[in-house]
C-alpha positions as CSV (number, residue, x, y, z in Angstrom):
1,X,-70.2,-16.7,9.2
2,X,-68.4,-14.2,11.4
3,X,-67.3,-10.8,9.3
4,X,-63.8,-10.1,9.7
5,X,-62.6,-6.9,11.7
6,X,-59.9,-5.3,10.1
7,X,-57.9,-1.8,10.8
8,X,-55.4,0.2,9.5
9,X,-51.7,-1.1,10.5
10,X,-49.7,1.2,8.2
11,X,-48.6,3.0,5.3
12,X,-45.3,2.4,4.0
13,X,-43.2,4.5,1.6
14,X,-40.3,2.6,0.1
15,X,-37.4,4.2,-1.7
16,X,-35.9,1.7,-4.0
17,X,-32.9,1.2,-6.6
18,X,-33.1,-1.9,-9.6
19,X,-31.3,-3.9,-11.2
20,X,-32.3,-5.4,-14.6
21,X,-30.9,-8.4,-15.5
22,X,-32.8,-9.7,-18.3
23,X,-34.3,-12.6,-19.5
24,X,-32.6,-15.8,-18.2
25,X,-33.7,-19.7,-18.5
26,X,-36.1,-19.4,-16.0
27,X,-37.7,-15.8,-17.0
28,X,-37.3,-12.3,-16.6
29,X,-34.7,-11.6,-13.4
30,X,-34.9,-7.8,-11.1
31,X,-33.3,-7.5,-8.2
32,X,-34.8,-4.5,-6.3
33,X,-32.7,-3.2,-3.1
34,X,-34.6,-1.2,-0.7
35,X,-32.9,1.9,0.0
36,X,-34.9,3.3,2.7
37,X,-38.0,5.1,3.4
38,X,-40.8,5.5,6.2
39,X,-44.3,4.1,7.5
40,X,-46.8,5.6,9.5
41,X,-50.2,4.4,11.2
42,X,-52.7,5.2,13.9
43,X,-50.2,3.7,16.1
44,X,-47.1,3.2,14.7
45,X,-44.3,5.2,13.4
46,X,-40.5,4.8,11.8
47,X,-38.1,4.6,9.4
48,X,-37.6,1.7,6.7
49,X,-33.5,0.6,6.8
50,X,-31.5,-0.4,3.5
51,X,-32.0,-4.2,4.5
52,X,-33.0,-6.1,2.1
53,X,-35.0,-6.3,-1.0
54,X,-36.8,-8.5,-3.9
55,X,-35.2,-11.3,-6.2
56,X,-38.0,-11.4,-8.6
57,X,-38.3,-13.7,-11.9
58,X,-41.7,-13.4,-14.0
59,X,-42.0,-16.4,-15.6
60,X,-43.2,-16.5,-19.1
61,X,-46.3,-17.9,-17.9
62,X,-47.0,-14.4,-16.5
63,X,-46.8,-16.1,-13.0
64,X,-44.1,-13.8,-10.4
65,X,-41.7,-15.8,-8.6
66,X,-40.7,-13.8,-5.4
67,X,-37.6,-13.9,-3.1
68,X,-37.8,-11.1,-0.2
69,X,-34.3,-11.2,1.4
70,X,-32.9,-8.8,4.7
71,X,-29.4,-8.9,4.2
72,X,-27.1,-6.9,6.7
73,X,-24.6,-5.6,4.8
74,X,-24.0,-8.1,1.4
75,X,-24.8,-11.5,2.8
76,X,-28.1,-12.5,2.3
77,X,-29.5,-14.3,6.1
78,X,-33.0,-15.0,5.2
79,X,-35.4,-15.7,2.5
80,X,-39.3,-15.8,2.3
81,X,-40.1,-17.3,-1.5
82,X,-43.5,-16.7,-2.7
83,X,-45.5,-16.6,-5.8
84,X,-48.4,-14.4,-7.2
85,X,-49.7,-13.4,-10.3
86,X,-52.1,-15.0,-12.7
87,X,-51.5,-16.6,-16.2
88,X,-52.1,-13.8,-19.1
C-alpha cells in the first residue's frame, strides 16, 4: 500500500459568539456564529469573515448532528449537514 503524503495547509483561529437553546425534541440545539478571525500556513494567509456558522444538535445518543451554513447577511444560502461523534 502506498503511504499518504500529507502537509500543512493551515492554521485557523476562529472568533466565535453562541447561542444556547436548550434541549428540544431532537436534542441539545447551539447555534455558533463565526465572528471573524485569521489562518495562516506555509503558503497561505488571510482573514476569516462573519459568514456563517454551526447549527449543532447532540443527540441524546451522544452522536453530533452538524449544519455548517455561510449566510451573507441573515439568509442562510448553503448548508453542508454532517455527523460525528460516538455513542457514550
Amino acid at each position: 500500500m502506498t503511504a499518504v503524503r500529507t502537509e500543512l495547509l493551515y492554521e485557523v483561529t476562529m472568533d466565535a459568539e453562541t447561542d444556547d437553546l436548550g434541549e428540544t425534541p431532537l436534542g441539545h440545539r447551539r447555534i455558533v456564529r463565526v465572528t471573524g478571525g485569521s489562518f495562516e500556513g506555509p503558503k497561505l494567509r488571510g482573514t476569516v469573515l462573519p459568514r456563517g456558522g454551526d447549527w449543532l444538535v447532540e443527540r441524546r445518543d451522544g452522536v453530533r448532528a452538524l449544519d455548517v451554513r455561510r449566510t451573507p447577511g441573515r439568509s442562510a444560502t448553503r448548508s453542508t449537514p454532517s455527523c460525528s461523534g460516538s455513542r457514550r
